[in-house]
N, C-alpha and C positions, 0 to 999 in steps of 0.2 A: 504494500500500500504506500502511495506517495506521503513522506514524511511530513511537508506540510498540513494535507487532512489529518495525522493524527493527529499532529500538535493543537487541533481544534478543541481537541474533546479529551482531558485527564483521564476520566474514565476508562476511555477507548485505549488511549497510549500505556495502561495499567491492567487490561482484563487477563492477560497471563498471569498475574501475581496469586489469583488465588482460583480452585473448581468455582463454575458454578452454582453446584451443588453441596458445598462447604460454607457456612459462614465465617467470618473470623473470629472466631470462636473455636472452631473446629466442628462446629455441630450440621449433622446432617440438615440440608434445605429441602424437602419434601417438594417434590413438581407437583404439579398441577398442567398439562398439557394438555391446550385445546382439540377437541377432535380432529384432525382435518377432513377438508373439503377441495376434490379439484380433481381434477384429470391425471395428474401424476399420482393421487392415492388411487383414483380408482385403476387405474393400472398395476399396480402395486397390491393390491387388494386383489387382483387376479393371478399375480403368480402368486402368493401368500397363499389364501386358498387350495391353488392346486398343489402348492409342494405339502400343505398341512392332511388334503384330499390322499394324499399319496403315501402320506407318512402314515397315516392312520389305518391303509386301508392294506399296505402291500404285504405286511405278514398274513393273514390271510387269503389272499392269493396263490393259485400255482400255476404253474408252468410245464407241461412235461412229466405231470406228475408231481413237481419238486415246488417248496415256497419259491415263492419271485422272487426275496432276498433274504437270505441268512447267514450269518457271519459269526461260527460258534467258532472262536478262538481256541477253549478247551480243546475241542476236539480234532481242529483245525479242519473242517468243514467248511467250507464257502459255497454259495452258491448266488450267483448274481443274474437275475431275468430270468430263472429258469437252467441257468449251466453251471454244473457244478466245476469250483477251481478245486485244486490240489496242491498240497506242499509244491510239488513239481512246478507250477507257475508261478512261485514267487517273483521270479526276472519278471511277470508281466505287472505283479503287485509294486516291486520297487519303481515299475516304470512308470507305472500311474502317477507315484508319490510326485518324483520328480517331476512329470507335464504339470501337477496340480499346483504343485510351490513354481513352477515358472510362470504356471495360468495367471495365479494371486498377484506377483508381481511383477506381472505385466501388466495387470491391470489396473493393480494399486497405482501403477507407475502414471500409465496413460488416460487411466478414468477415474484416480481418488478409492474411496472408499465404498464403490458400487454394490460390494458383495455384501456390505455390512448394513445398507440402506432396505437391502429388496430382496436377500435370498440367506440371509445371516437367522442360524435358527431363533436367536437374541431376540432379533426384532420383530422376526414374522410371529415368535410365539407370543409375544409379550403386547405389541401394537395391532395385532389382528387376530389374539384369542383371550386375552385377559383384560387389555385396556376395552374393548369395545363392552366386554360385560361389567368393568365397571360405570361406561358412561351410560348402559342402562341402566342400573341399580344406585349410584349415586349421581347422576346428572353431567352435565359437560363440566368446563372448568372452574369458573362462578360458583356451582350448586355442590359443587366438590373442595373447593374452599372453603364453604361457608358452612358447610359438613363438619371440617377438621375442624375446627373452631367450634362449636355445637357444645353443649354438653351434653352429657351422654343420657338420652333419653330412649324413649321407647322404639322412637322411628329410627335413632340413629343404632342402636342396637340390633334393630331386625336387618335393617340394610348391610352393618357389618356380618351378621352371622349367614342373612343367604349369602353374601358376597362370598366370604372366604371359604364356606361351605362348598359351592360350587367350582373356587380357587383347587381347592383340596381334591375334588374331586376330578378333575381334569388333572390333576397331577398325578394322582393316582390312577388312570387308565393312560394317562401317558408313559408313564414308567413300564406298568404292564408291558406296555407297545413296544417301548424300545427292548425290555426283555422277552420279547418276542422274537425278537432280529436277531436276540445271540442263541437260543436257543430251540428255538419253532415255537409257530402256535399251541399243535399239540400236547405239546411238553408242561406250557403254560396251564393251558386248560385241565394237565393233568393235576398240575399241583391244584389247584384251587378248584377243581370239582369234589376234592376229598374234608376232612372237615379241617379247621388251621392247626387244630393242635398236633396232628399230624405231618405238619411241614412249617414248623417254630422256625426254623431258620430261614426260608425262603422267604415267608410272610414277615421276618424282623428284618432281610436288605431289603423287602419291597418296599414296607414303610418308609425306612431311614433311607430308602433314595426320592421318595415321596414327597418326605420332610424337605430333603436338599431343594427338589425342585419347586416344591409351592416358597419356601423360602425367597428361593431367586426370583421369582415372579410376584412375589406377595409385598415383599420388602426392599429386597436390595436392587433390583429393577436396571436402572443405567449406568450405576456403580459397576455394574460388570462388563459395562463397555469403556467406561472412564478411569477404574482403578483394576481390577482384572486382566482385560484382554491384552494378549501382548500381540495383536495385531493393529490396534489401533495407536500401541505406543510406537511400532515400527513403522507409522506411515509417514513419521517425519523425517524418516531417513529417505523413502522411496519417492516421496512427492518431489517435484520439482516447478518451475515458475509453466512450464508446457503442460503440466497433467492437470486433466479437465475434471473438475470439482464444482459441488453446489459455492455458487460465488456471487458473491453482493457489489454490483457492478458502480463503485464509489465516486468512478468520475462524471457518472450520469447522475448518481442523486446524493451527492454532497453538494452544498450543505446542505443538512438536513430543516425541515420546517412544513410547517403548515400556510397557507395562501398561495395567491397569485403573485408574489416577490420574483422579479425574470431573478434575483440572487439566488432565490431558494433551489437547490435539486428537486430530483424527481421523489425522494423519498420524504414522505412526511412525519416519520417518527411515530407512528402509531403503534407500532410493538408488536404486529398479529406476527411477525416471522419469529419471536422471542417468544410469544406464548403459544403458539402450536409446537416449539422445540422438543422431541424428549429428552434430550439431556440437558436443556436449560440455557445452552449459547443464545449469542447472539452474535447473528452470521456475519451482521455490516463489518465484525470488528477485522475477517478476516477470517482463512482459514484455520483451522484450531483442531486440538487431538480428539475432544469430543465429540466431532460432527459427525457424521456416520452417513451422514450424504443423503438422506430420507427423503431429502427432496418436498417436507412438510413445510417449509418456508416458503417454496418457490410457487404455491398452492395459492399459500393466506398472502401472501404479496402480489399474485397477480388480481386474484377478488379485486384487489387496494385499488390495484393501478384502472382496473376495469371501471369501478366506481368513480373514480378521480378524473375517467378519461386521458386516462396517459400510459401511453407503448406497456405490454407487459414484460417481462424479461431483465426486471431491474436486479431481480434474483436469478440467476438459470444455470444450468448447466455451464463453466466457462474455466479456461485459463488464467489463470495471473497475467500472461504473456497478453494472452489475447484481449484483456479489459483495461489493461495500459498502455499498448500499444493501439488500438483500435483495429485488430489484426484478427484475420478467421485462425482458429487453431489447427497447427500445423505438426506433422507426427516429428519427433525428432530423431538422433542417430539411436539411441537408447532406445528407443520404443520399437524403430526398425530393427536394429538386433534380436530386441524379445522376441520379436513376433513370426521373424525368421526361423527363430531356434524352437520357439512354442508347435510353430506350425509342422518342421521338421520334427519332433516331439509325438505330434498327434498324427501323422500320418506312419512314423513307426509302431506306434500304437495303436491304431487301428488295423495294420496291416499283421502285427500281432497275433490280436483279437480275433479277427478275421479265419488265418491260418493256423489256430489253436485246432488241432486234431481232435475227435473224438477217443482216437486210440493213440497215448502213446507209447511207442514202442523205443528201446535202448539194448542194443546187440553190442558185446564189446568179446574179446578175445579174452578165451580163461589167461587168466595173470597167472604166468611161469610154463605156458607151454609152446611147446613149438609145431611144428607140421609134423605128422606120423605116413608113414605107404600105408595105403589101403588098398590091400591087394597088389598085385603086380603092375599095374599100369595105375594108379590112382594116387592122390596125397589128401592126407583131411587133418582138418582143422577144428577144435571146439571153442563153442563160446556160449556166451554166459548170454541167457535173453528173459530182460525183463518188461512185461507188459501194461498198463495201467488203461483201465477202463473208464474214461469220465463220462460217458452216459447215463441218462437214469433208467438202461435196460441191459439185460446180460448179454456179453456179444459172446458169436461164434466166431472164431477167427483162424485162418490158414495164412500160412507163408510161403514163398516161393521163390525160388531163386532164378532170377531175372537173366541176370550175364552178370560172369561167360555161363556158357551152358556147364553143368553139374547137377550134382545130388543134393537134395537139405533133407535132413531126417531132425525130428523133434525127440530127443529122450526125455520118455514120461508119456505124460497121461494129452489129452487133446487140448487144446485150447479157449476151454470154456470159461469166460472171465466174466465173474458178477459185477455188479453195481461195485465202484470205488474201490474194487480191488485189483491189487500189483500177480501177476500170474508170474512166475518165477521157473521157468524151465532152462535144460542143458541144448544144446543145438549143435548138430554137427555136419559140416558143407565139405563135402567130396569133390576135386574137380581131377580131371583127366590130367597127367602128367603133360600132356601137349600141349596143353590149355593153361600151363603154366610157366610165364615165359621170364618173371623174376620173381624178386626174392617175397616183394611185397604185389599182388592182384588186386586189381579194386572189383569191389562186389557190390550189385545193385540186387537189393532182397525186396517182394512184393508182400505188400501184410491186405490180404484179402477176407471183405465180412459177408457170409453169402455170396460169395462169387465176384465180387465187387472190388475191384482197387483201390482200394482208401490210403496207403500210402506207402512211401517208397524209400526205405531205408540203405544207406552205403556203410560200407565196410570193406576191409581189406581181407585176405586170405594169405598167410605167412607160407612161401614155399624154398625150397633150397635158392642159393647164392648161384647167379646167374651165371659165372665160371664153372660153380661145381656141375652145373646144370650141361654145361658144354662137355665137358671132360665126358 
């Protein structure tokens, strides 16, 4: 912000000195945040919804047979849409990790705090399942102020006890939900269809994560976005004057005032961007660690401007770069980089995901042997072949050996692999002493389900030293 404007306002050139939500005192300042209203909630209020639609709804679902998603650590169980993962695809778990922290901070980079405005479970759970039932039960901001203040009577006591009742209650079938994801529905449903004192302990973490969550929702509210999250305290390292953030565009409506003054800006000081806040900023001062990008200011400010008949946009989406400069925002070297390497990221990763096998197969040479004669004209080799079935049905499965032309025999039993299990047999590949022309042969093996080529494994065949072989 150009130094001159703050020097206008004490206030303004001092609002880092202390949270919002702290008085000097140190004592917690309780918000009160107006509803909002406007096209960026009600967009907002649609992905909110479905991701909450989704959260609620996907343990219960299946696929294939299998939950749509479950993620039992214990057991190390995954299954994501229907496909079960396995220890074996961890390489595609770290790769996600990575695309996801280069996602973050690309984004954080080039769009602010986006994730934490509109898809942050923080806020989707707190601003569109908890606040909107309070501003049923105790009123918009006004009638909720004037509440806290109240002494405690009869109205103000039914109002608390259905509120936090239904608080508790939603915390309690959300915890359910998420121990649903680590361990199935049915598992759930097991425990808690018998009577509780039968499952003391399952029923005392459900509570005590109950307690945690109606807690963070009940009380500590934006304190876990302001003193908590270490996402929000890293965004003053990632932001830079190019990254486009909710921003209060100062050279349009400084000074600040009320009439027709051609000195006044566009802003009149009326406060709606400071009392629809949830974490209690106020945006004009700048960008700030609080802001979470909600885009509930950009709402109550353009109502303002609508009513005032003056341009909307004094709040919007924007750069530092680009509200001092008078400039359209423009990507920079930083941003191109990410977005190069993110992009490179997701197309190995899709390309991954994609080519994940339903069978994987791993053929390696038993460790410490070498080529034996098989017969008069023949050399053979053994190895070690293990199988792993990631479907949710039992496969049949044959091998075959592709090139060079040879024999495969399987020692042991046929190739019958259940659900998530590793099948473990011995393999032994014969090829004709002619057909062995060095020391090491490369070998392409067909792993066939029902007759079908589902995929094609290489490997080598150890045969004598290409001298001895002459001799």
């Amino acid at each position: 912000m150009d130094p001159e404007i703050k020097n206008t306002d004490n206030q303004q050139a001092s609002f880092r000195d202390q949270m919002a939500t702290i008085d000097t005192e140190g004592k917690r300042v309780w918000l009160f945040p107006k509803m909002p209203k406007g096209t960026l909630y009600n967009y907002r209020r649609i992905v909110a919804y479905t991701l909450l639609l989704f959260f609620y709804l996907a343990p219960y679902l299946t696929r294939k047979g299998e939950p749509l998603i479950l993620l039992n650590f214990v057991q190390r169980k995954f299954i994501l849409f229907g496909n079960p993962f396995y220890p074996q695809d961890f390489h595609l778990l770290v790769l996600s990790f990575i695309t996801l922290l280069v996602f973050v901070i690309l984004f954080t980079v080039v769009y602010g705090r986006i994730f934490c405005g509109w898809v942050c479970p923080q806020t989707v759970f707190m601003e569109f399942l908890y606040r909107p039932i309070e501003y049923i039960i105790d009123g918009d901001r006004r009638k909720q102020q004037v509440l806290a203040q109240q002494e405690m009577d009869l109205e103000k006591f039914v109002k608390r006890i259905v509120k936090h009742a239904l608080f508790l209650c939603i915390s309690f079938w959300t915890i359910l939900t998420f121990w649903s994801y680590l361990v199935g529905y049915p598992e759930v449903h097991a425990y808690f269809s018998k009577l509780p004192v039968t499952n003391v302990t399952a029923l005392f973490v459900v509570l005590a994560f109950t307690g945690m969550h109606y807690f963070v929702f009940a009380w500590f509210r934006e304190q876990v976005c302001t003193l908590v999250c270490p996402y929000g305290r890293l965004q003053g390292v990632m932001l830079d004057n190019n990254s486009i953030v909710v921003a209060y565009d100062y050279i349009r409506g400084e000074p600040r005032g009320r009439g027709r003054n051609e000195d006044k800006g566009d802003c009149i000081d009326c406060k709606r961007c400071v009392d629809v806040c949830p974490t209690g900023i106020d945006i004009r001062n700048g960008t700030q660690m609080e802001c979470i990008n909600c885009t509930a200011c950009i709402d109550a400010c353009n109502s303002v401007m609508y009513t005032v008949n003056k341009p909307k946009g004094l709040i919007r989406y924007a750069s530092e770069h680009s509200i001092s400069e008078g400039k359209k925002h423009a990507l920079n070297l930083r941003a191109i980089a990410y977005s190069v390497v993110l992009a490179l990221l997701l197309s190995v990763l899709s390309y991954s995901f994609i080519n994940r096998g339903d069978i994987e197969t791993t053929i390696t040479r038993m460790q410490g042997s070498m080529f034996q004669e098989y017969g008069a004209d023949a050399y053979s080799n053994l190895y070690n072949l293990q199988m792993l079935n990631k479907t949710s049905e039992a496969a049949w499965l044959q091998l075959e050996l592709l090139e060079p032309e040879g024999e495969l025999k399987i020692l042991g039993d046929e190739l019958n692999v259940n659900v998530g299990e590793v099948a473990k047999r011995n393999l032994m590949i014969i090829l004709k002493k002619e057909d062995v022309k060095s020391s090491n042969t490369h070998l392409s093996i067909g792993v066939y389900e029902n007759g079908e080529l589902i995929e094609t494994i290489r490997s080598t065949f150890v045969g004598p030293n290409a001298l001895d072989y002459n001799k």
